[in-house]
C-alpha positions, 0 to 999 in steps of 0.5 A: 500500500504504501508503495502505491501511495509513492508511485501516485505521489510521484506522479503527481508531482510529474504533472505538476512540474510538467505544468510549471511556467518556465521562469526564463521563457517570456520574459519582457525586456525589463525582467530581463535586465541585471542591475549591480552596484558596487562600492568602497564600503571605507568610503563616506558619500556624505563627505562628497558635496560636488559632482562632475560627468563626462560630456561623452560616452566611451563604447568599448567593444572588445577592448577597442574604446570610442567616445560618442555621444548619441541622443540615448547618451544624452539622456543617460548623463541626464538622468545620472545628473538628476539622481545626483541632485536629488540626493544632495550633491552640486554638479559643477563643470570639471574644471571648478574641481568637483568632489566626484567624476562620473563616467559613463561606458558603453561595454560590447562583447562581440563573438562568433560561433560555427554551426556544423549543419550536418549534426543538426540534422543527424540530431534533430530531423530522422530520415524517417520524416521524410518517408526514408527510414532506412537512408541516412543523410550525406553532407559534404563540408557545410559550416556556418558562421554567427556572430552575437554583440551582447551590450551593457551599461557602466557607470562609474564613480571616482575620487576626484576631492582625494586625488591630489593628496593621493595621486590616485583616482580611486573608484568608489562607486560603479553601477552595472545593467546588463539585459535586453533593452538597455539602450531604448530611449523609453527605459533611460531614467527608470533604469538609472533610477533602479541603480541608485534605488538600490544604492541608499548610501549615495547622499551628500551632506553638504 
């Protein structure tokens, strides 16, 4: 009896795997997207009152670095300068010697792949398909050659106000996002709001 009552057991929790939503499949662009932020945890933010960000964006694409500067660009150094002041902190240009620099990068990974077509048919479509289930399939040399650009944001935030005492720039704060959609127009200001949002301890006091 109780070997029946597993085997039903086990088969019930069979079908309700079976029926579970895959969590990974479906996703829209928003749930898609990672966001990370690391700092210097000796570091006190309320010790910074200024702040100045680069007029341009660095693209880096396999350690190959441009600056550009796009109308999405704008906006992300927009957006940052926003969430800035509403935090406490003074931008000034950087020249005036802000407490902060804040820079903003655009990270490409480009990479290609090869695809034997004759494993894929051996593996995925039987002869038998096709009414041939005694045959088996010939190709001769076939290949075939992808390439995928994955993106990312990077913001990053560096100790200008210690920098001459130390001749170091050291970096106290980078915000990462990673996912599908990063560079739409319409998902700008919540995805930086979503950086800071999680970053409490980004208040000045002045």
């Amino acid at each position: 009896m109780k070997r029946k009552t597993v085997a039903v057991a086990c088969a019930v929790i069979l079908i309700a795997s079976a029926c579970t939503k895959d969590p990974l499949k479906n996703l829209s662009d928003e749930e898609s997207r990672i966001y990370i932020t690391q700092r210097d945890s000796t570091v006190n933010f309320a010790n910074f009152n200024t702040f100045s960000i680069a007029d341009s964006v660095a693209y880096i694409n396999n350690n190959q670095l441009v600056t550009r500067f796009t109308e999405v660009d704008a906006q992300f150094i927009e957006a940052i300068k926003n969430q800035m002041q509403q935090r406490g902190f003074v931008f000034v240009p950087r020249n005036q010697n802000p407490d902060i620099g804040i820079t903003v990068s655009r990270v490409y990974s480009t990479y290609q792949g090869i695809i034997d077509y004759s494993d894929y048919y051996y593996d995925y479509w039987d002869p038998f398909y096709w009414g041939y289930s005694g045959s088996s399939y010939f190709f001769p040399s076939y290949y075939g050659v992808y390439q995928v650009t994955e993106g990312a944001l990077s913001i990053d935030m560096l100790n200008l106000k210690d920098a001459p005492a130390t001749n170091q720039i050291k970096s106290v704060w980078n915000g990462f996002i990673r996912g599908s959609g990063i560079f739409s127009s319409q998902n700008v200001n919540s995805q930086v709001e979503a950086l800071f949002t999680q970053s409490h301890y980004l208040e000045s006091n002045p």
